[in-house]
C-alpha positions in Angstrom: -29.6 -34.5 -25.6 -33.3 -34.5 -25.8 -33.4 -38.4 -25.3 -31.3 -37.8 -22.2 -33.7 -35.5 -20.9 -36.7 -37.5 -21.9 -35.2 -40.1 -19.9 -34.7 -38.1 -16.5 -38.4 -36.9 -16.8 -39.5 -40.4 -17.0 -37.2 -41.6 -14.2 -38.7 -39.2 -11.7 -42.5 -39.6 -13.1 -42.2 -43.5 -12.3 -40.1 -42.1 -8.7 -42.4 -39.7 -7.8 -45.7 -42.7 -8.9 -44.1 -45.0 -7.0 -44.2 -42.7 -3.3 -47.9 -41.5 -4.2 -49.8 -44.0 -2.6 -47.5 -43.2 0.8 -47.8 -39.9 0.5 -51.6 -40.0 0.5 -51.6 -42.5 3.4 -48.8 -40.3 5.3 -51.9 -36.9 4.3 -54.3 -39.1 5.7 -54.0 -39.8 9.2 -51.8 -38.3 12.4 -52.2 -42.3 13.8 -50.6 -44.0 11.8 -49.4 -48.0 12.3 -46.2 -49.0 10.1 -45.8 -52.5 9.0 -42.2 -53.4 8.1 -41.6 -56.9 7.2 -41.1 -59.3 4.5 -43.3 -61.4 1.9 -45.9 -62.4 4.8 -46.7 -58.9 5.4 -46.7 -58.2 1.9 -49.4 -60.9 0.7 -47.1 -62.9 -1.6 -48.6 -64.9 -3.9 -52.2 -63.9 -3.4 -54.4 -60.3 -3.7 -53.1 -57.9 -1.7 -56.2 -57.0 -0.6 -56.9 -60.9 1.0 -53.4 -60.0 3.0 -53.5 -59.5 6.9 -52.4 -56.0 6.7 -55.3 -55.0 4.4 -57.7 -56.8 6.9 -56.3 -55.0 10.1 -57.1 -51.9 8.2 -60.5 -53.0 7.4 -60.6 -54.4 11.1 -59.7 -51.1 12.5 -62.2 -49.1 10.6 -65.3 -51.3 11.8 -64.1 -50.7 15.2 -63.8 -46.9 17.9 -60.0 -47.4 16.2 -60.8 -46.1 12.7 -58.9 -43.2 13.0 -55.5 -45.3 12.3 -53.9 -45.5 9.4 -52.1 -48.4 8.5 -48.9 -48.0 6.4 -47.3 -51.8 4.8 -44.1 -51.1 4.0 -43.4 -54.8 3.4 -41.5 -55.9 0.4 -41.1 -59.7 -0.4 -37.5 -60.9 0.2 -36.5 -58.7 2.9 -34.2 -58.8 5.3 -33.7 -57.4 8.7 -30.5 -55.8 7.5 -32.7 -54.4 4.6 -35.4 -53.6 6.7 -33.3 -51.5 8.8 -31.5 -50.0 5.9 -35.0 -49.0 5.2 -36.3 -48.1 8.4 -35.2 -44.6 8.8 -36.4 -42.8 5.8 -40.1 -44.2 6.6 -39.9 -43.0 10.0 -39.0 -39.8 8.6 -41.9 -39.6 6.4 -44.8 -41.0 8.1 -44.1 -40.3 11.9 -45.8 -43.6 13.2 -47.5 -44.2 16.9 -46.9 -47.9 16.0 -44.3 -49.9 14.5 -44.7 -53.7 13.5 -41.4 -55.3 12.8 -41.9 -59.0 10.8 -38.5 -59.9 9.8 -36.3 -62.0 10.0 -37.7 -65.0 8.0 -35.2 -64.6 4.8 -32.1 -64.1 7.4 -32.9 -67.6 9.0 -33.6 -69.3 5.0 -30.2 -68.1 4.3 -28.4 -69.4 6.9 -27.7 -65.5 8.5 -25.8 -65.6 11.7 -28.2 -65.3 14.3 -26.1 -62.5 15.8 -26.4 -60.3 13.0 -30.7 -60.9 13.0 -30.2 -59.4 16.8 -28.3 -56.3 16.2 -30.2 -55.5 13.2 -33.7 -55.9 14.5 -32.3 -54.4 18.2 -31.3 -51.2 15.8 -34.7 -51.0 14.4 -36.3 -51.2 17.9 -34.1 -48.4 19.0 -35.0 -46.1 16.4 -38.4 -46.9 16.3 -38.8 -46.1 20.4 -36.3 -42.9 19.7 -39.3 -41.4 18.3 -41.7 -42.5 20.8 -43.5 -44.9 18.7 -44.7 -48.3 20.3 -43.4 -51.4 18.9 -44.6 -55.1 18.0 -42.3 -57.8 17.4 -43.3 -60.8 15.4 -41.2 -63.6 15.4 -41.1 -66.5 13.1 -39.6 -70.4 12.9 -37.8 -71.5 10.2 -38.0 -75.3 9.6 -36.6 -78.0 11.9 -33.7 -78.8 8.3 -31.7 -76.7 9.3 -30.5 -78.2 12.4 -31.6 -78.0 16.0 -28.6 -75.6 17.0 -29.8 -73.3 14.5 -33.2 -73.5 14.8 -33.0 -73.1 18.6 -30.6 -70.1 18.3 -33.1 -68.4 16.0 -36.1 -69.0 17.7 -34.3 -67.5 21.1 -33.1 -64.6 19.4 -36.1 -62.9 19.4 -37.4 -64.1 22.6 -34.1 -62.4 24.1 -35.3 -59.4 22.0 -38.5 -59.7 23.2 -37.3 -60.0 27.1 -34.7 -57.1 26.6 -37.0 -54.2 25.2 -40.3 -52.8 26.3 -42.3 -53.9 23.2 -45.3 -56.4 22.1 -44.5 -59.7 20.9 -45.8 -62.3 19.2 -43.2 -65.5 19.6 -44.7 -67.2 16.4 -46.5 -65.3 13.7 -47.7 -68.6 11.7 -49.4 -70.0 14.9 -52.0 -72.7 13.7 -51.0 -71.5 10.1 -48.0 -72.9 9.5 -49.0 -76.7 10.4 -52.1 -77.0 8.2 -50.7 -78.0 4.9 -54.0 -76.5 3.6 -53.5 -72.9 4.8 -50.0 -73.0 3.0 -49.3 -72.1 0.0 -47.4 -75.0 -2.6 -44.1 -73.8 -1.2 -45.1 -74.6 2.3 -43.7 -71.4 3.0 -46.5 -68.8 2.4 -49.4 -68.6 4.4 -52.8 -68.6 1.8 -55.4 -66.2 1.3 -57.6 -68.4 4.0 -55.0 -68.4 6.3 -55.3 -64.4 6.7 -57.8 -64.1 9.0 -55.7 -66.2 11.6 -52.9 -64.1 10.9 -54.2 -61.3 12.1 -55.8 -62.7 14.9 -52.5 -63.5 15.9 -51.4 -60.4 15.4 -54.4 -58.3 16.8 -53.8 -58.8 20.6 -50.4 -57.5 20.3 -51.7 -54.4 18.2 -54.7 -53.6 19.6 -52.9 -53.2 23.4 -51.4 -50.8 22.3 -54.3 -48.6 20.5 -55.9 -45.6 21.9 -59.5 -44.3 20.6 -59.7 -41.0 19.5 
């Protein structure tokens, strides 16, 4: 009995560790920007703090835009379909102005129907603009193995998505990353520390439009 309840106190100790550092973001700022999206967003394979969502915070801070919080919500792996299963509950908590959606990626390296990718990320748009907050869409290629029907049928999904909804969009979030062999990582899938900057300079433009100063 008592290892049984030893074991429920620990279980919510590591639950309730794990949502501290978003519940100090969420007590820290009314403006707050949520990145969902998948091992790009979350800095795989390097510091988290070289990543491009830890540089737009820094970014922000240095500029009449430091009164934005920026929430990463990205977990390595993810899908859209697990980003949308996600989705919800972090709108629920931390109420964003902004949401950045960079999925998508792991649905086109497994071989997900396209159609699938659409509805999911379409449903994350919807809920995202249901509570008034803006959203930027980043899309992503996958590489030309897979076959040019598939590659073109991903690569228009979220240009339809981007053509159907009022958001921001950013056709190709590797942009002069993804071609220099030494700004990827040994998997040639992961951008490197040195290529962070560039993300987020592709990224900025389609943020920043949408900032207000305080």
């Amino acid at each position: 009995m008592k290892k049984d309840i030893y074991r429920a106190c620990t279980f919510l100790l590591i639950s309730c560790l794990c949502l501290l550092p978003f519940t100090v973001a969420h007590a820290n700022s009314e403006h707050r920007i949520l990145v969902v999206g998948d091992s790009i967003s979350a800095a795989y394979g390097i510091d988290v703090t070289a990543g491009w969502v830890h540089l737009l915070q820094e970014q922000l801070h240095s500029t009449s835009y430091a009164h934005y919080e920026v929430i990463n919500a990205s977990v390595s792996g993810n899908t859209s379909a697990d980003g949308l299963s996600r989705l919800p509950q972090l709108l629920s908590l931390y109420s964003p102005e902004i949401v950045v959606i960079e999925l998508g990626g792991n649905d086109g390296l497994r071989g997900y129907p396209t159609k699938l990718m659409a509805k999911n990320l379409q449903k994350m748009i919807d809920l995202s603009q249901q509570i008034n907050a803006k959203v930027v869409l980043a899309g992503i290629e996958i590489p030309p193995n897979y076959g040019e029907r598939y590659t073109v049928a991903f690569r228009k999904t979220f240009q339809q998505l981007a053509q159907n909804n009022t958001v921001s969009y950013i056709p190709f979030i590797l942009e002069n990353i993804a071609t220099q062999p030494q700004l990827m990582q040994k998997d040639s899938i992961h951008p490197t520390a040195e290529a962070q900057p560039i993300l987020l300079e592709n990224m900025w433009g389609a943020i920043s439009g949408l900032l207000k100063e305080k």
